[in-house]
DOLUM-652424 format. One line per 4 residues: their letters; for each residue x, y, z of N, C-alpha, C, O. Coordinates in nm, 2 decimals, decimal comma. Layout:
% DOLUM-652424
A	X:Y:Z:X:Y:Z:X:Y:Z:X:Y:Z  ...
END
This chain:
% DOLUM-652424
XXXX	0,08:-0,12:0,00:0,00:0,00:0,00:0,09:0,12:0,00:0,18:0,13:0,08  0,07:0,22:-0,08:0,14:0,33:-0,08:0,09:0,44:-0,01:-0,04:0,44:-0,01  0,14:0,54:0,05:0,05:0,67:0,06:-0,04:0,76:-0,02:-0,07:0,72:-0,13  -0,08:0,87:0,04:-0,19:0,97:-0,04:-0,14:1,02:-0,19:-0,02:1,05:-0,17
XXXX	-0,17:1,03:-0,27:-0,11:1,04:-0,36:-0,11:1,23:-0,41:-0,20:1,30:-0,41  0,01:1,25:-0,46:-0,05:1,45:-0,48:-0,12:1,46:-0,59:-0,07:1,40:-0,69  -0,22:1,51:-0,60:-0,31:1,50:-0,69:-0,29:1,62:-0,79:-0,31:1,61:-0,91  -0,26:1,75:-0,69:-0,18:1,85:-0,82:-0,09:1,97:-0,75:-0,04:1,93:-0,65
XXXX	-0,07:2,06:-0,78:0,07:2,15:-0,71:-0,05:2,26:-0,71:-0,16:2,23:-0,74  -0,03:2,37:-0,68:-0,09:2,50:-0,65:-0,01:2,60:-0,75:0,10:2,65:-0,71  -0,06:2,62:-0,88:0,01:2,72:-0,98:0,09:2,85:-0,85:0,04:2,89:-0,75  0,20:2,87:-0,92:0,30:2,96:-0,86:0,32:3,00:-0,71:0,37:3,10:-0,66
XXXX	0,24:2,86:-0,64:0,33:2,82:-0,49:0,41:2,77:-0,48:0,51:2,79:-0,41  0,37:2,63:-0,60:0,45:2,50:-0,59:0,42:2,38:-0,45:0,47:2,28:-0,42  0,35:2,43:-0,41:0,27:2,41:-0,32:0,16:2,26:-0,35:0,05:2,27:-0,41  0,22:2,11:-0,28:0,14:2,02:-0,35:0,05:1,99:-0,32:0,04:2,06:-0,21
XXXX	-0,06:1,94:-0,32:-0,18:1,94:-0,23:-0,18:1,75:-0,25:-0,09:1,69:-0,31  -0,26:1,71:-0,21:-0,25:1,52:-0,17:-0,37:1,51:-0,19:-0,45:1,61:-0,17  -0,41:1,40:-0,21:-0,55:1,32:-0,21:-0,57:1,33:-0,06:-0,69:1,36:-0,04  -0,53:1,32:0,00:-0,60:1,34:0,12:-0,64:1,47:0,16:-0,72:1,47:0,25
XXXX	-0,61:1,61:0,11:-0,61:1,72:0,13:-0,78:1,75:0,04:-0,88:1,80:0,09  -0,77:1,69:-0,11:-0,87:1,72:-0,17:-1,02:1,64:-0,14:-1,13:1,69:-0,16  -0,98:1,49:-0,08:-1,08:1,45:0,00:-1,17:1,51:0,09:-1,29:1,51:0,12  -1,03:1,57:0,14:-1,13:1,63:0,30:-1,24:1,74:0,26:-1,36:1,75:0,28
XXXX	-1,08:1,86:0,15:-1,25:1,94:0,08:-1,39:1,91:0,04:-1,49:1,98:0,05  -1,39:1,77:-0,03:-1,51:1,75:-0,08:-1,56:1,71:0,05:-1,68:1,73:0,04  -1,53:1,66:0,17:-1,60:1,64:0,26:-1,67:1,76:0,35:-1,77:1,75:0,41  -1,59:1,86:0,33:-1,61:1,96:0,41:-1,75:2,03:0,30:-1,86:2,08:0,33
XXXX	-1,70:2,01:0,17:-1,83:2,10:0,13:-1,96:2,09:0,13:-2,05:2,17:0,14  -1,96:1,90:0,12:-2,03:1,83:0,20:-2,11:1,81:0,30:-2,22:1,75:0,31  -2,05:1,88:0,39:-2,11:1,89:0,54:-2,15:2,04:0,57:-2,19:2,08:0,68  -2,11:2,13:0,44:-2,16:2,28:0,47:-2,29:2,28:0,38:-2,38:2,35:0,42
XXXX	-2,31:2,21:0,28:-2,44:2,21:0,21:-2,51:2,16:0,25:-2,62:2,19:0,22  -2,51:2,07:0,34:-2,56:1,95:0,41:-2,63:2,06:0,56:-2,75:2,05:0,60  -2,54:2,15:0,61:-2,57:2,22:0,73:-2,71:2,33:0,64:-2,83:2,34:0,66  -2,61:2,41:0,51:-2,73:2,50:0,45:-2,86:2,46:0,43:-2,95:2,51:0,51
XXXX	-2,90:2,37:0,34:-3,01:2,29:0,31:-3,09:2,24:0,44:-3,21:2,25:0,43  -3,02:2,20:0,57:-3,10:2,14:0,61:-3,14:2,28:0,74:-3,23:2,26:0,82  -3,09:2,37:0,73:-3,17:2,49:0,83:-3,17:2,59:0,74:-3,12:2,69:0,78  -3,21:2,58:0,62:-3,23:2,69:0,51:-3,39:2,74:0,58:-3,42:2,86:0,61
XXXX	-3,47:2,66:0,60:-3,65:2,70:0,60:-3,70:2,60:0,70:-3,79:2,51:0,68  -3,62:2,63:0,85:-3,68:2,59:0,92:-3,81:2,56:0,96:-3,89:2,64:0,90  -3,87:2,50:1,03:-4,04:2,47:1,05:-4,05:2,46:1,20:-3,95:2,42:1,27  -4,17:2,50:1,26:-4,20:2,48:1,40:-4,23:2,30:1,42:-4,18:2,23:1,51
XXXX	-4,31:2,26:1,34:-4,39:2,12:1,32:-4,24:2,08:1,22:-4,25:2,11:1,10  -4,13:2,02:1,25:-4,08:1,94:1,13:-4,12:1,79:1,03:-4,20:1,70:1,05  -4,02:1,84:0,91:-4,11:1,71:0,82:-4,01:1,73:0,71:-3,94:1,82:0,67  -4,04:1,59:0,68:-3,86:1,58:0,56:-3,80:1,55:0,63:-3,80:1,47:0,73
XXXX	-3,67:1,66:0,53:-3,52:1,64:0,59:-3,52:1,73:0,68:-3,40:1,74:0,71  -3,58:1,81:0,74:-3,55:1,84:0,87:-3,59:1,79:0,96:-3,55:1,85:1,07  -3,69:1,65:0,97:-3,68:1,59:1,05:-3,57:1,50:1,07:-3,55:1,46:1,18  -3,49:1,44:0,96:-3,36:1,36:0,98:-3,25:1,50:1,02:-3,18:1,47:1,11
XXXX	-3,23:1,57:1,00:-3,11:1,67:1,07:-3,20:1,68:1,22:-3,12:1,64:1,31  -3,31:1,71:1,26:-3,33:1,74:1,37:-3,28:1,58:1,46:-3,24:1,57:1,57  -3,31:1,47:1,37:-3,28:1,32:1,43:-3,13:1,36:1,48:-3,09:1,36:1,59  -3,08:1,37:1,40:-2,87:1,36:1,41:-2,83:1,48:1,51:-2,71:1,48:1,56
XXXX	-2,93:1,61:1,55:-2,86:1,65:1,61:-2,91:1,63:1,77:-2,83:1,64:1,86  -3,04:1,61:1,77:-3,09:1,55:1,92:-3,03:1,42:1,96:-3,00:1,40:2,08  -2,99:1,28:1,84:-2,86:1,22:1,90:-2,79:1,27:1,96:-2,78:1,25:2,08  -2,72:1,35:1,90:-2,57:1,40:1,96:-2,58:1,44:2,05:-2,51:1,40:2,14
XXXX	-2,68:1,56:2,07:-2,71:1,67:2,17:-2,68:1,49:2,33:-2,59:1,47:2,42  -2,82:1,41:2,29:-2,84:1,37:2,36:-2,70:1,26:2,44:-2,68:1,23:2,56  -2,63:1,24:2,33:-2,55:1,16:2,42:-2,41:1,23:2,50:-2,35:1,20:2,61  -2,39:1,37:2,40:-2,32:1,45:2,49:-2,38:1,50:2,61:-2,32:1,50:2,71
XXXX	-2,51:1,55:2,61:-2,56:1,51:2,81:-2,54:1,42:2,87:-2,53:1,43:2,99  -2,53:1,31:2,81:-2,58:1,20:2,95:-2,39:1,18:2,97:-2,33:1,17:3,08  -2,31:1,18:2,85:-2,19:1,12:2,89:-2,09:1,25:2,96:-1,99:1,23:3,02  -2,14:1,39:2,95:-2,02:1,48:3,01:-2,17:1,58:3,09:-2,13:1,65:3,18
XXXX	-2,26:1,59:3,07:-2,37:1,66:3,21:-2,42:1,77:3,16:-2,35:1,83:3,07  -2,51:1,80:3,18:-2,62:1,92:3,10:-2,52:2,06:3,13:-2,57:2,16:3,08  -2,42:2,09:3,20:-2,34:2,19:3,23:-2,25:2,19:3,15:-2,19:2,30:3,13  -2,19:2,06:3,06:-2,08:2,09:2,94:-2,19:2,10:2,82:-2,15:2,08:2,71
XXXX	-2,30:2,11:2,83:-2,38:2,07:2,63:-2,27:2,19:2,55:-2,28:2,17:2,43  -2,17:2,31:2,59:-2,13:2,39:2,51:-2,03:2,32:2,43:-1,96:2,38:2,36  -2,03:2,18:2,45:-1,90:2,11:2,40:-2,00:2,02:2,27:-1,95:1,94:2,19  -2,11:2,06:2,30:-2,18:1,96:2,18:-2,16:1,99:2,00:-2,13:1,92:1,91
XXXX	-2,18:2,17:2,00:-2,14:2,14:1,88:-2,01:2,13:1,82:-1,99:2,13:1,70  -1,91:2,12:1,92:-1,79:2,05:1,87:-1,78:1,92:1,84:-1,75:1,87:1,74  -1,86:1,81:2,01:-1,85:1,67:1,91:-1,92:1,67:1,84:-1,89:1,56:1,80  -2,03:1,70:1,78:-2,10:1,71:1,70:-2,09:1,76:1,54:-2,18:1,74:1,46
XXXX	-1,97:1,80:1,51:-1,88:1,85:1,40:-1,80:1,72:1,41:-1,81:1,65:1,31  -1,74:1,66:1,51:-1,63:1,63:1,49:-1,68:1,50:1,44:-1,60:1,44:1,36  -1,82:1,42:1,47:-1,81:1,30:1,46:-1,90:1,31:1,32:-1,89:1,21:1,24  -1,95:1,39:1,31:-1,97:1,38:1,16:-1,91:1,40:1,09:-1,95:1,36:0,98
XXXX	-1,77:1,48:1,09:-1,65:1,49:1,00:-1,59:1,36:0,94:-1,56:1,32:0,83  -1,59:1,30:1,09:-1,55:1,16:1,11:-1,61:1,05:1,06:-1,54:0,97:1,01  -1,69:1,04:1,05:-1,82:0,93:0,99:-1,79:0,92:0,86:-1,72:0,83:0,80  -1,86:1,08:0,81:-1,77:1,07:0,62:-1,64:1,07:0,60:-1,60:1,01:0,50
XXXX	-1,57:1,13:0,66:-1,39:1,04:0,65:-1,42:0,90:0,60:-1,39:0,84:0,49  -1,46:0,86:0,69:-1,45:0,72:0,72:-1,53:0,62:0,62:-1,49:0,50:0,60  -1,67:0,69:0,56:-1,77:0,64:0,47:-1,74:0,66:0,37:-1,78:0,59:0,27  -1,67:0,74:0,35:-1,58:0,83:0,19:-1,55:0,72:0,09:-1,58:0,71:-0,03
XXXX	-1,49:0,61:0,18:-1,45:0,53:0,08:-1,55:0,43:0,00:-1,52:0,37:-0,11  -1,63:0,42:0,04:-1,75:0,35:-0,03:-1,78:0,43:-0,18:-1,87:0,38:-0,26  -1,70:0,54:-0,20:-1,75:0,60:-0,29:-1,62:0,57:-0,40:-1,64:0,58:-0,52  -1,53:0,54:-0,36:-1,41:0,48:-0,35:-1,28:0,58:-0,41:-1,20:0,59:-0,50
XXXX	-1,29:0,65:-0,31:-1,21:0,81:-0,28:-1,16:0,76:-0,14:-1,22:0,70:-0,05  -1,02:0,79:-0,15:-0,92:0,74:0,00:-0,98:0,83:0,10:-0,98:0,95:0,10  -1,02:0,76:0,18:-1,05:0,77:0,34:-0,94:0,88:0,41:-0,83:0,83:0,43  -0,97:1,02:0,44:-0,86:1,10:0,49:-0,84:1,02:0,64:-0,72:1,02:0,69
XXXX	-0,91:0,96:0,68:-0,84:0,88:0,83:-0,73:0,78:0,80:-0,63:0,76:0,86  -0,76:0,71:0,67:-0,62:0,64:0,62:-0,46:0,69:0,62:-0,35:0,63:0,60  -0,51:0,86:0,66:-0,34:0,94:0,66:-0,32:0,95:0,82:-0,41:0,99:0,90  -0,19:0,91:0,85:-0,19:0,93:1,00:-0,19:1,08:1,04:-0,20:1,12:1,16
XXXX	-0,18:1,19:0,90:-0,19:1,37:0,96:-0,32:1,39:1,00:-0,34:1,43:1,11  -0,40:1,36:0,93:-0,58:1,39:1,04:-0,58:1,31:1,10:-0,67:1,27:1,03  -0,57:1,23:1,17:-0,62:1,17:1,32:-0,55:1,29:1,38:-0,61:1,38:1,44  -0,38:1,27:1,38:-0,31:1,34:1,50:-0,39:1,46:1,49:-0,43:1,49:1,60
XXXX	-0,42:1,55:1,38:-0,43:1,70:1,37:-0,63:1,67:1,43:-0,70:1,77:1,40  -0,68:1,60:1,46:-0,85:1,55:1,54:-0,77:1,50:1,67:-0,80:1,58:1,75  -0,68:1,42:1,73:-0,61:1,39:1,84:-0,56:1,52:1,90:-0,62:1,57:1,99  -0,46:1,59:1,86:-0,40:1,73:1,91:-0,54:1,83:1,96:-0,56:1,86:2,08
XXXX	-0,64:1,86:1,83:-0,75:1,95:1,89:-0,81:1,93:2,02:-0,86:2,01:2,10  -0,79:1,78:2,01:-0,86:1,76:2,16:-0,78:1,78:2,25:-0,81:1,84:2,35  -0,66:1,71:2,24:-0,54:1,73:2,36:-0,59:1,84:2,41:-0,68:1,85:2,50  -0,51:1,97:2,32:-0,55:2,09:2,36:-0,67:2,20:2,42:-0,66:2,30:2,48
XXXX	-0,76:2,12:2,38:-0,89:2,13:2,44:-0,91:2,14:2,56:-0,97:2,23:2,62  -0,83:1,96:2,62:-0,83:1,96:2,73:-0,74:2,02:2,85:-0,78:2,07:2,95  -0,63:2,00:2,79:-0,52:2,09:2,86:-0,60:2,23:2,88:-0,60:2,26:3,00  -0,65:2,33:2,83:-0,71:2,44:2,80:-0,83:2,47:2,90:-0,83:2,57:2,97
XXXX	-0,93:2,35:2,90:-1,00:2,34:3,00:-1,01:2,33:3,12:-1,11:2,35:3,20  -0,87:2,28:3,16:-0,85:2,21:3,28:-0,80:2,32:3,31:-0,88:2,36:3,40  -0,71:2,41:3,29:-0,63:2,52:3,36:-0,75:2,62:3,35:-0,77:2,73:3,42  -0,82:2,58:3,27:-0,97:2,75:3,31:-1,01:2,69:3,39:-1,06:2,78:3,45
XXXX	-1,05:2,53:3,47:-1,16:2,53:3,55:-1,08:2,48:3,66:-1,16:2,45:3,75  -0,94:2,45:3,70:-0,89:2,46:3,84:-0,82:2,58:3,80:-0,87:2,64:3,90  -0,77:2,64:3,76:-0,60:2,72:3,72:-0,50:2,67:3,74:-0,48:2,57:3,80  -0,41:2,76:3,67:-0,30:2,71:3,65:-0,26:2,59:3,83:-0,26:2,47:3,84
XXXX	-0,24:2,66:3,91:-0,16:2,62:4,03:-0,28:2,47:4,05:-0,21:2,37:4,06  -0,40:2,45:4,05:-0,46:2,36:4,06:-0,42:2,22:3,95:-0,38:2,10:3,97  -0,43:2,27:3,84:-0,42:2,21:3,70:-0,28:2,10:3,75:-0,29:1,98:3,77  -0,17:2,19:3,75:0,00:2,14:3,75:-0,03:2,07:3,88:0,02:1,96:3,87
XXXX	-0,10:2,08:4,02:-0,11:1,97:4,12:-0,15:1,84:4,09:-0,08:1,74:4,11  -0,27:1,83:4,02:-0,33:1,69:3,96:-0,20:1,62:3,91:-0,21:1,50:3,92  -0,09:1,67:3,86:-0,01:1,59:3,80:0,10:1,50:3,94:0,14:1,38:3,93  0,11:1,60:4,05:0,14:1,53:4,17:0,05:1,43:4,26:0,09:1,36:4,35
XXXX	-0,08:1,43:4,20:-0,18:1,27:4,26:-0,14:1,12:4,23:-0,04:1,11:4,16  -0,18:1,06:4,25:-0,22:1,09:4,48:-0,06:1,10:4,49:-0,04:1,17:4,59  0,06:1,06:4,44:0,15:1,09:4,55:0,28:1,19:4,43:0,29:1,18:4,31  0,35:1,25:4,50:0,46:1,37:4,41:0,52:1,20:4,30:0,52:1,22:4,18
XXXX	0,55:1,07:4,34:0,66:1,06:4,31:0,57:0,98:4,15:0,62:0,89:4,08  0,44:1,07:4,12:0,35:1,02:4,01:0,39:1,07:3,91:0,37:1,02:3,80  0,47:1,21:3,94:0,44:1,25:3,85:0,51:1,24:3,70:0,46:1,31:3,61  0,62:1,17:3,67:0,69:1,16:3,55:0,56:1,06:3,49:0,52:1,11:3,38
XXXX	0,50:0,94:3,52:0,39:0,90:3,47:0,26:0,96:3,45:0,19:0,95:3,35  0,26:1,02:3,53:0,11:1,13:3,49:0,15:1,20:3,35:0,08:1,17:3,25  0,25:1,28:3,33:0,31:1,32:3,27:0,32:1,23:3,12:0,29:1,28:3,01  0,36:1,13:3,12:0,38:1,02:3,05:0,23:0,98:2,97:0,21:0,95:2,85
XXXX	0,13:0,99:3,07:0,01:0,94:3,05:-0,08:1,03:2,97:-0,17:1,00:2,90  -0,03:1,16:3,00:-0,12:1,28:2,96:-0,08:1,30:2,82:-0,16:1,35:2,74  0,05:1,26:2,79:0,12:1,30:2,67:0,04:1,20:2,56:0,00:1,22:2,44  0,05:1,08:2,64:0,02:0,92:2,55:-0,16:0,92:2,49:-0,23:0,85:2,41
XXXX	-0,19:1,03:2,56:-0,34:1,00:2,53:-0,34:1,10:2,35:-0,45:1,05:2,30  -0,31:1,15:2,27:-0,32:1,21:2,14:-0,25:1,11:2,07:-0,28:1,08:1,95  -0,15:1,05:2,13:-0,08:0,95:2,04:-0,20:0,83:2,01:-0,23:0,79:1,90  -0,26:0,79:2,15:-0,39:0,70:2,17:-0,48:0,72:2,04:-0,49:0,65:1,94
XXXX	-0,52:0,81:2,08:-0,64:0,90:1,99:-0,58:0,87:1,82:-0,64:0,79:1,75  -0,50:0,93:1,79:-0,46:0,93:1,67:-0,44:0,81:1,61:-0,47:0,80:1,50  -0,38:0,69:1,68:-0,35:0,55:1,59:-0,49:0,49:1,61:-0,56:0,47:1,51  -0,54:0,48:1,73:-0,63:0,40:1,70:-0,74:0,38:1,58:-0,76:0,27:1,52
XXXX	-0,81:0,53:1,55:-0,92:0,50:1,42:-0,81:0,52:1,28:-0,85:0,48:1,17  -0,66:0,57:1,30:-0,58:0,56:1,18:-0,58:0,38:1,16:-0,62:0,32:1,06  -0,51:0,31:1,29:-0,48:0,19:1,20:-0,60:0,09:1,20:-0,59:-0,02:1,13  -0,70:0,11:1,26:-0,79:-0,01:1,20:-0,88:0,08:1,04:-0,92:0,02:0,94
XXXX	-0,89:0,20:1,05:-0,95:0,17:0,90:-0,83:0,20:0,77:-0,86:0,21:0,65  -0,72:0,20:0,83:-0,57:0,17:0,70:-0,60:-0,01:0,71:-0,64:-0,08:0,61  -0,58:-0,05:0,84:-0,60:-0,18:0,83:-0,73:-0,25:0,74:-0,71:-0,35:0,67  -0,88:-0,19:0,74:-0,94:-0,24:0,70:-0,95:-0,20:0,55:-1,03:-0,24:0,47
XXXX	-0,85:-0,11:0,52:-0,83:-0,07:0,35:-0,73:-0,17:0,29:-0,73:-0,19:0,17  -0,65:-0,23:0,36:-0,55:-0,30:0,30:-0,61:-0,42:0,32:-0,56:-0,49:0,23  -0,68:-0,46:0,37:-0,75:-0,65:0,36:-0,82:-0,65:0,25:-0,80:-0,74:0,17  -0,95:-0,49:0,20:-1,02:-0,50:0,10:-0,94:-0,47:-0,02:-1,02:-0,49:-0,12
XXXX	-0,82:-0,43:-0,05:-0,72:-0,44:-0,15:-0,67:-0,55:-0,23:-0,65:-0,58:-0,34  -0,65:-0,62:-0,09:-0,56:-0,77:-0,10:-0,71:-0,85:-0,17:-0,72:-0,88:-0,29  -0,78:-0,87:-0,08:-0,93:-0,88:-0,13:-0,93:-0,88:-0,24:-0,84:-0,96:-0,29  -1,02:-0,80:-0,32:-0,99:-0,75:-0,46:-0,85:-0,81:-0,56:-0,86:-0,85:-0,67
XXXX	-0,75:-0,80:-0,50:-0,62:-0,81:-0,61:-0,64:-1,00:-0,61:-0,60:-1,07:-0,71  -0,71:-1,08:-0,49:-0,69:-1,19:-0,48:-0,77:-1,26:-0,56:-0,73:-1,37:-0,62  -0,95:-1,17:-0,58:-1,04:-1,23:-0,66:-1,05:-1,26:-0,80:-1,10:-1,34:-0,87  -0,97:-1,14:-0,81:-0,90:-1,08:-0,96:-0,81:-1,18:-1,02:-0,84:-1,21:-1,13
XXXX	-0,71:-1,23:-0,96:-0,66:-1,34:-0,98:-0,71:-1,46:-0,99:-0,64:-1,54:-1,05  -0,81:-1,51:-0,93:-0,89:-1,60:-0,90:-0,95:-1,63:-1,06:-0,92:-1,73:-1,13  -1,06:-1,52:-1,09:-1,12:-1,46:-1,23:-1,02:-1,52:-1,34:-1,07:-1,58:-1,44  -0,87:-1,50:-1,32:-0,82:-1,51:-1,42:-0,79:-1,63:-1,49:-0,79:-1,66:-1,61
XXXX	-0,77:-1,74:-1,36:-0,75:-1,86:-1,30:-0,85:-1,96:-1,38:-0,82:-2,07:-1,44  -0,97:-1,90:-1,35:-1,11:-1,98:-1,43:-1,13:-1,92:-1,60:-1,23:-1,95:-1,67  -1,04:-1,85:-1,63:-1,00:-1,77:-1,79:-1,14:-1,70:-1,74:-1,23:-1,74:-1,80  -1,17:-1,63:-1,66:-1,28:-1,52:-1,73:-1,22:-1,39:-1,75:-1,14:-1,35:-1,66
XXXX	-1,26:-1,31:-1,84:-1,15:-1,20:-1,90:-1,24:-1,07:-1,76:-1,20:-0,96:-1,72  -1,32:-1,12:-1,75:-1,41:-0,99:-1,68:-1,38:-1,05:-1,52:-1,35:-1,17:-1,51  -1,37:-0,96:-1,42:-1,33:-1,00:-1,26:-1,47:-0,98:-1,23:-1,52:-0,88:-1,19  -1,55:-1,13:-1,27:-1,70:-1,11:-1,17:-1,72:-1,17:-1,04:-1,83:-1,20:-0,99
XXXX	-1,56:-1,20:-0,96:-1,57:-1,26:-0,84:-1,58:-1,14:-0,76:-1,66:-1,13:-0,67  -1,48:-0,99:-0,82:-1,52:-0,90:-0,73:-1,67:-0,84:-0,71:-1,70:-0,75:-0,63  -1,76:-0,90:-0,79:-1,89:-0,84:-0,75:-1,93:-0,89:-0,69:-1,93:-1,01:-0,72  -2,02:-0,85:-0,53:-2,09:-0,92:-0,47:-1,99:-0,99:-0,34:-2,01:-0,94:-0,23
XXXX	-1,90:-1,08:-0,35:-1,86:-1,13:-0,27:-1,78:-1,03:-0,16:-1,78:-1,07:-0,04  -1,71:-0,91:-0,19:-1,67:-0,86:-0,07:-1,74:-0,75:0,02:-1,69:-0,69:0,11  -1,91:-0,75:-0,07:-1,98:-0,65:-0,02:-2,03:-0,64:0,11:-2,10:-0,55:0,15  -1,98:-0,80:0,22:-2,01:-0,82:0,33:-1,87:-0,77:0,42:-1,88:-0,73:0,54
XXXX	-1,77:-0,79:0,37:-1,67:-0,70:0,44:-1,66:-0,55:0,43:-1,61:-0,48:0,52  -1,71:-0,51:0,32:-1,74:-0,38:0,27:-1,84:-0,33:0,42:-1,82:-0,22:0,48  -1,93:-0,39:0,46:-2,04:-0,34:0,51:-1,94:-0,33:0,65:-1,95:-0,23:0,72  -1,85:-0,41:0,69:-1,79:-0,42:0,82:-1,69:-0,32:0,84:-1,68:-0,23:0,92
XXXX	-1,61:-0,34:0,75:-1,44:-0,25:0,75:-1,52:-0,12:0,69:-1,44:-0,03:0,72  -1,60:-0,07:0,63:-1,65:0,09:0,60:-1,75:0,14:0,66:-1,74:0,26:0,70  -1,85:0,07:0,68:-1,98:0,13:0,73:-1,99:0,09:0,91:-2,00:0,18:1,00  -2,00:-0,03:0,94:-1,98:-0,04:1,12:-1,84:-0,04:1,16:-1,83:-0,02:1,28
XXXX	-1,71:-0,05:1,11:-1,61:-0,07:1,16:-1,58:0,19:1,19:-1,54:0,27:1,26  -1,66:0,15:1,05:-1,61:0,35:1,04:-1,70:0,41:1,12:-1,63:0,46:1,21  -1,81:0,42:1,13:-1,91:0,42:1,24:-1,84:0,39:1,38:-1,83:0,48:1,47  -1,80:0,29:1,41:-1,76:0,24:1,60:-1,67:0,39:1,61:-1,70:0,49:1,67
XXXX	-1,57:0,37:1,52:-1,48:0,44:1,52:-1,44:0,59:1,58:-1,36:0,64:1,65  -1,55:0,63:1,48:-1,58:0,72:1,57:-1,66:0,81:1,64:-1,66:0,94:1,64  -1,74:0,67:1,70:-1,81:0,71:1,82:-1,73:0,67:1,95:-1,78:0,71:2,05  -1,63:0,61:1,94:-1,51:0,56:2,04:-1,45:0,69:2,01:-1,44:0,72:2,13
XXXX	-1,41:0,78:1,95:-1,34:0,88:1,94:-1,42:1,00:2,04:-1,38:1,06:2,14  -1,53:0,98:1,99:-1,56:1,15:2,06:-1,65:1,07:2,19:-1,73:1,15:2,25  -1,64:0,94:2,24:-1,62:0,89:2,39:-1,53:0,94:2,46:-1,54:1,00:2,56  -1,38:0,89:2,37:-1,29:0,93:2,44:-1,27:1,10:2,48:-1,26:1,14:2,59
XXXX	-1,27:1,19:2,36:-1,26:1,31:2,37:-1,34:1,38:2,50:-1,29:1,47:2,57  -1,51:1,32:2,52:-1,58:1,37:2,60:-1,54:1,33:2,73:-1,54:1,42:2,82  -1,50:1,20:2,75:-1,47:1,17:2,89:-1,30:1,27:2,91:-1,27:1,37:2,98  -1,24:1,23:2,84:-1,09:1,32:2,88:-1,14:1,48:2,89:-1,06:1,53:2,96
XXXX	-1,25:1,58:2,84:-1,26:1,65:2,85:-1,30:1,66:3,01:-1,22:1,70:3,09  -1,40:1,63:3,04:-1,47:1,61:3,12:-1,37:1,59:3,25:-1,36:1,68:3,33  -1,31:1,48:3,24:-1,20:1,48:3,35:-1,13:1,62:3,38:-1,12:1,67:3,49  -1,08:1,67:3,26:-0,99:1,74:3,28:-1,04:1,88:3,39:-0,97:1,93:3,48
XXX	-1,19:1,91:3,36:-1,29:2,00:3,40:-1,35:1,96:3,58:-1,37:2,04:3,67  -1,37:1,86:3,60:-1,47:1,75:3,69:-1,31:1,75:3,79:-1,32:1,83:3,89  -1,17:1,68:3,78:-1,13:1,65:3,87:-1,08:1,75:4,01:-1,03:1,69:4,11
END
């Protein structure tokens, strides 16, 4: 498997841009047409598609209350961007355009935001002198591990939805290149083994495996926020 590939340079930057860079725009424009359309002509009584946006966002709304408390909901429309950013990342490829989570630069640069989030939150809701104590719990001689632990959590964040859906791009590859061969094997000039037969891994490694993914993401993000704020 190779990486993202540059798809073209930026006339008189030189400046390259990557398939993963032009993915994400179509994703983003995506999720801004998707926002326009669906609160263009709001209704008191919904019906349509504003009853499926009002569905996705009383999810969200709803699980960021119960998992961080009706006193953080200001953190909803962040996970609430985030996990829908994340979902089509991750669903992108069904379309069969490279998955920007397949690059390990967007996870870290979705892992850092939060880092920072947290770190940020914690020093506004103890301060500073509070914040830097937690690192001496329960006892001073914690703290190169606390330390250790705090750091390890964006590294956490970042591989995990990077290597299972790189992982689940490279089995459906091998997949594919193996059927293909297979096809060839029985002389049929057309690959009709790839039809049909991997559309049940397809359903796992893209659609539930990309899905878990990341709703385990903005779990993690809400509980680490939360801590940071709560302890």
């Amino acid at each position: 498997m190779t990486g993202p590939k540059i798809m073209f340079t930026i006339p008189g930057l030189g400046i390259p841009v990557s398939e993963t860079v032009t993915t994400t725009w179509i994703i983003m424009i995506g999720l801004t047409l998707f926002a326009y359309f669906g609160t263009r002509k709001l209704e008191k009584v919904p019906k349509g598609f504003q009853n499926f946006v009002e569905l996705i966002v009383d999810g969200l709304y709803s699980v960021v209350k119960q998992t961080m408390g009706e006193d953080k909901m200001r953190f909803a429309p962040y996970i609430g961007s985030l996990f829908l950013f994340f979902v089509c990342s991750n669903l992108i490829g069904l379309l069969g355009l490279r998955s920007p989570t397949t690059d390990l630069n967007t996870t870290l640069a979705w892992a850092l935001i939060t880092f920072f989030m947290v770190q940020y939150n914690g020093i506004k809701s103890k301060g500073l002198g509070g914040y830097l104590k937690g690192f001496l719990e329960p006892i001073p001689a914690m703290l190169p591990l606390n330390i250790v632990g705090e750091l390890a959590n964006p590294v956490s964040l970042s591989f995990r939805p990077f290597g299972n859906i790189t992982g689940g791009m490279v089995i459906m590859m091998l997949l594919y290149q193996l059927l293909a061969y297979l096809s060839g094997l029985i002389g049929i000039g057309i690959p009709i083994l790839e039809v049909g037969i991997p559309a049940v891994l397809h359903i796992y490694f893209d659609l539930f495996s990309g899905v878990l993914q990341a709703f385990i993401f903005i779990m993690l993000t809400m509980v680490f926020i939360s801590g940071a704020i709560d302890e």
